[in-house]
N, C-alpha and C positions, 0 to 999 in steps of 0.2 A: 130147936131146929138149928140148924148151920146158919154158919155168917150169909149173908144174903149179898154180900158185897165182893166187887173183886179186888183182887190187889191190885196195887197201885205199880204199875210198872211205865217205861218210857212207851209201851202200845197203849194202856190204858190214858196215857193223857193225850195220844196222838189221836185216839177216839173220840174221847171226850169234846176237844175241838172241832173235829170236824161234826160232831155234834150239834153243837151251839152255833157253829154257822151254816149248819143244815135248818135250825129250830128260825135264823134270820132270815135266811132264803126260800124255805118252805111255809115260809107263814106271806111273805110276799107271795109267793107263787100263789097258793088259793086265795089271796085275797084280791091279787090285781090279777093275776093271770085267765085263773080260770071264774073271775068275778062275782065268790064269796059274797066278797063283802067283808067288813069287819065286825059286824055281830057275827054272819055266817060262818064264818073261820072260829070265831072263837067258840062258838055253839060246837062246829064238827070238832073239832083240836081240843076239847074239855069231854065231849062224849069217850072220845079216842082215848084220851087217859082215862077217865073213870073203870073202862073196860080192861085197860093195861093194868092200872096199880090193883085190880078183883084181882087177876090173874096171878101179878107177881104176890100178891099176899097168899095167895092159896097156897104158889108152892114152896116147901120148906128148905130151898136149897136155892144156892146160886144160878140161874140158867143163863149164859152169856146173852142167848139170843131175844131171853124176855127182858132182862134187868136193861139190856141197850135200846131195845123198842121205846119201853117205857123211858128213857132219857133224852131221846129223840123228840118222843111226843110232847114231855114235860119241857124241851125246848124250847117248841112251838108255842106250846103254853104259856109260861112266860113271859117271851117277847110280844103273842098277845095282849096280854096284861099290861105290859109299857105303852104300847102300840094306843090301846082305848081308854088309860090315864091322859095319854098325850095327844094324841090325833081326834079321840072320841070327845075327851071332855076339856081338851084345851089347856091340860095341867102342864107348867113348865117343865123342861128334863130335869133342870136343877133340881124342884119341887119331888119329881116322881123319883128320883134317883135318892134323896133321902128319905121318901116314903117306903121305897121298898127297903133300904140299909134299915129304917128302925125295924121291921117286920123283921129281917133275916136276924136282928140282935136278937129281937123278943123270941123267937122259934130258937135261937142258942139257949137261951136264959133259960125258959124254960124246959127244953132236953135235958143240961146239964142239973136242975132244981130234979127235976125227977129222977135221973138216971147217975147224976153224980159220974157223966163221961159224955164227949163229945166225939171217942175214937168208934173210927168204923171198921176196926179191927174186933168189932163184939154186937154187929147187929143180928141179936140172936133171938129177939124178941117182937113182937107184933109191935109193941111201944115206944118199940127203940126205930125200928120201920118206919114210921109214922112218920116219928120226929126225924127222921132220915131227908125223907121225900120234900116235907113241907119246908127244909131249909131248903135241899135242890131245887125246889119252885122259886125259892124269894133267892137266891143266890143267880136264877137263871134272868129272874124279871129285873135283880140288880144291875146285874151288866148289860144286859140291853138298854138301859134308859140312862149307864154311864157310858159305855160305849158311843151310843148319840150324843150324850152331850159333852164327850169330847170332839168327835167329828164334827159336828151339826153344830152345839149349840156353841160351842167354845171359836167352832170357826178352823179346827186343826185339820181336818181332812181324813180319808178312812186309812190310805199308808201310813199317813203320820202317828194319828191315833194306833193302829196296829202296834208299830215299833215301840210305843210309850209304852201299853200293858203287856208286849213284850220284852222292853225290859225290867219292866216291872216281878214278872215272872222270873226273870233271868235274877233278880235281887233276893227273890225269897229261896231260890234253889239255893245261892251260896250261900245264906243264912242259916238253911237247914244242913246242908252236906259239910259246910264250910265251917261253922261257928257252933251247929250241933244246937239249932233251936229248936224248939219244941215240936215232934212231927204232927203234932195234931193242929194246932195251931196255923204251921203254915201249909199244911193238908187244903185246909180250909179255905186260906190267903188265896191259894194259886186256885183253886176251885173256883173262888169269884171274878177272878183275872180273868181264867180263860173265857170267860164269858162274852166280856168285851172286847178280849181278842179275837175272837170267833166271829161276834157282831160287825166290829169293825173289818174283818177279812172277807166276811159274805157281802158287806156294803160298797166293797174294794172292787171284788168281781162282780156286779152284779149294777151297779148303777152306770146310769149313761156318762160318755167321756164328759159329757157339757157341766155333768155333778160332782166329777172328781173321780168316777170308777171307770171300769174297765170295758163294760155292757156287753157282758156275755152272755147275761138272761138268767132270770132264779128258775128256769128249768132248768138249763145245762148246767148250771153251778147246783144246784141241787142233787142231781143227777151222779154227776164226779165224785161228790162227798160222802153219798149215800154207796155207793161203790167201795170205798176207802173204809168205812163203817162197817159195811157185809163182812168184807176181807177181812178185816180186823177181830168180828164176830167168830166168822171159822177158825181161825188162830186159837183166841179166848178157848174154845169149843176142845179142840182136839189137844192144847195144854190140859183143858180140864179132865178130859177123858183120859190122859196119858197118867197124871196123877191118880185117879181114880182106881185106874188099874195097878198102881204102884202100894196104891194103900192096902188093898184087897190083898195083892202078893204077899204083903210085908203082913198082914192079919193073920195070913195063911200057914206064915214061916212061924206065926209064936204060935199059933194054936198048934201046930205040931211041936 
C-alpha cells in the first residue's frame, strides 16, 4: 500500500497543533460542558477512535480527511488518559508525565526492534501503522500531562509555559535545518513538543482570567480550531488531488 502519512510541511505542523489544542479543549468541552463526565468522555472519545483507526486501516492510501479525523480524536484521547491518571486516580503530573515518556520509549524500542525504522517516510505496512498510531497516543498523553505540569504543577502559567515549548520547538528546527540533525529524530522531538504547546495554548484560551487564561470557553476555542483544521484539510485534499493528476499525466506520457 502507499505511505499512509503526509508530508511534513509548515501546513502540516500548523494542523497538527491546532490539533492537540483542539484534543485539550474538546475533551474539556464533553466533560464539563455538555457533562460527560470523565469516564463518559473517555468511553465516547475511545469508541470514536476505535471506529477512526477501522477506517484508516481499511484504506490503502493517505485520505487527508480520515488520517486528520483520526488525529483529532487520538487528541482527545490522550489528554483523556492524563486527565484519569491525574484527576481520576490522583497520580502526580510529575508521576504521569514519566509514565507516559517510558510508554512513548517502549513503543519507539519496539517499532525500531521490528522494523529497524522509525521514519514515517515508509509506512507502508499494517505493522508499521500500528506502531505509528500507538506512539501518536503516548506522544499525545505525554504532553498533556507535561504541558500541566509545567503550567499547574511547576506553577509557570499557560503563556509562560507556551513560550518555553515554543522555544523549545524553535531549538530543534535550528538543529535540524541548521546543524543537519537527524530528520527522524527531531521529527519526533517537535511531534512531542507540540503537544504541550497546544495543551498549554488551549489552557491559555479557554480558562477563567481568575486561572491565568483568557475564558473564552472550550466551545468557542474549539470551534476556531476545528475551523483552521477543516481549511487545512481542503488544502491537504486538493494538493493531493493536484499530484495525483500529475502522476497519471506523467504515467501517460511513458506509456506512450
Amino acid at each position: 500500500m502507499l505511505n499512509k502519512v503526509p508530508q511534513v510541511t509548515l501546513l502540516f505542523w500548523l494542523v497538527k497543533i491546532c490539533s492537540t489544542t483542539v484534543g485539550e479543549t474538546g475533551a474539556d468541552f464533553l466533560n464539563d460542558t455538555l457533562g460527560f463526565g470523565l469516564t463518559g468522555t473517555t468511553l465516547v472519545a475511545a469508541g470514536a477512535l476505535a471506529v477512526g483507526l477501522a477506517v484508516q486501516f481499511a484504506v490503502r492510501r493517505y485520505i487527508p480527511a480520515i488520517y486528520w479525523t483520526n488525529v483529532v480524536v487520538i487528541s482527545v484521547v490522550g489528554t483523556l488518559f492524563s486527565d484519569n491518571l491525574v484527576d481520576g486516580w490522583g497520580v502526580p503530573l510529575s508521576v504521569s508525565t514519566l509514565i507516559f515518556a517510558v510508554g512513548l520509549a517502549a513503543a519507539f524500542i519496539a517499532w525500531y526492534r521490528s522494523e529497524r525504522t522509525l521514519s514515517i517516510h515508509t509506512i507502508v505496512t499494517r505493522r508499521r501503522e500500528a506502531f505509528y498510531w500507538i506512539a501518536i497516543l503516548f506522544a499525545f498523553a505525554l504532553g498533556t500531562s507535561a504541558g500541566d505540569w509545567f503550567a499547574e504543577g511547576m506553577g509557570l502559567g499557560y503563556l509562560p509555559s507556551a513560550a518555553v515549548f515554543a522555544g523549545a520547538i524553535g531549538v530543534v528546527a535550528v538543529a535540524r535545518f541548521g546543524f543537519k540533525a537527524s530528520e527522524v529524530l527531531t521529527f519526533w522531538i517537535a511531534y512531542v513538543l507540540t503537544r504541550p504547546l497546544g495543551a498549554s495554548l488551549g489552557d491559555l484560551f479557554t480558562q477563567s482570567k481568575a486561572d491565568g487564561g483568557l475564558g473564552f470557553g472550550t466551545g468557542a476555542v474549539s470551534d476556531a480550531f476545528l475551523l483552521i483544521i477543516v481549511g487545512g484539510v481542503l488544502v491537504f485534499t486538493v494538493q493531493q488531488r493536484s499530484a495525483g493528476r500529475r502522476d497519471r499525466a506523467e504515467q501517460g506520457l511513458v506509456g506512450a
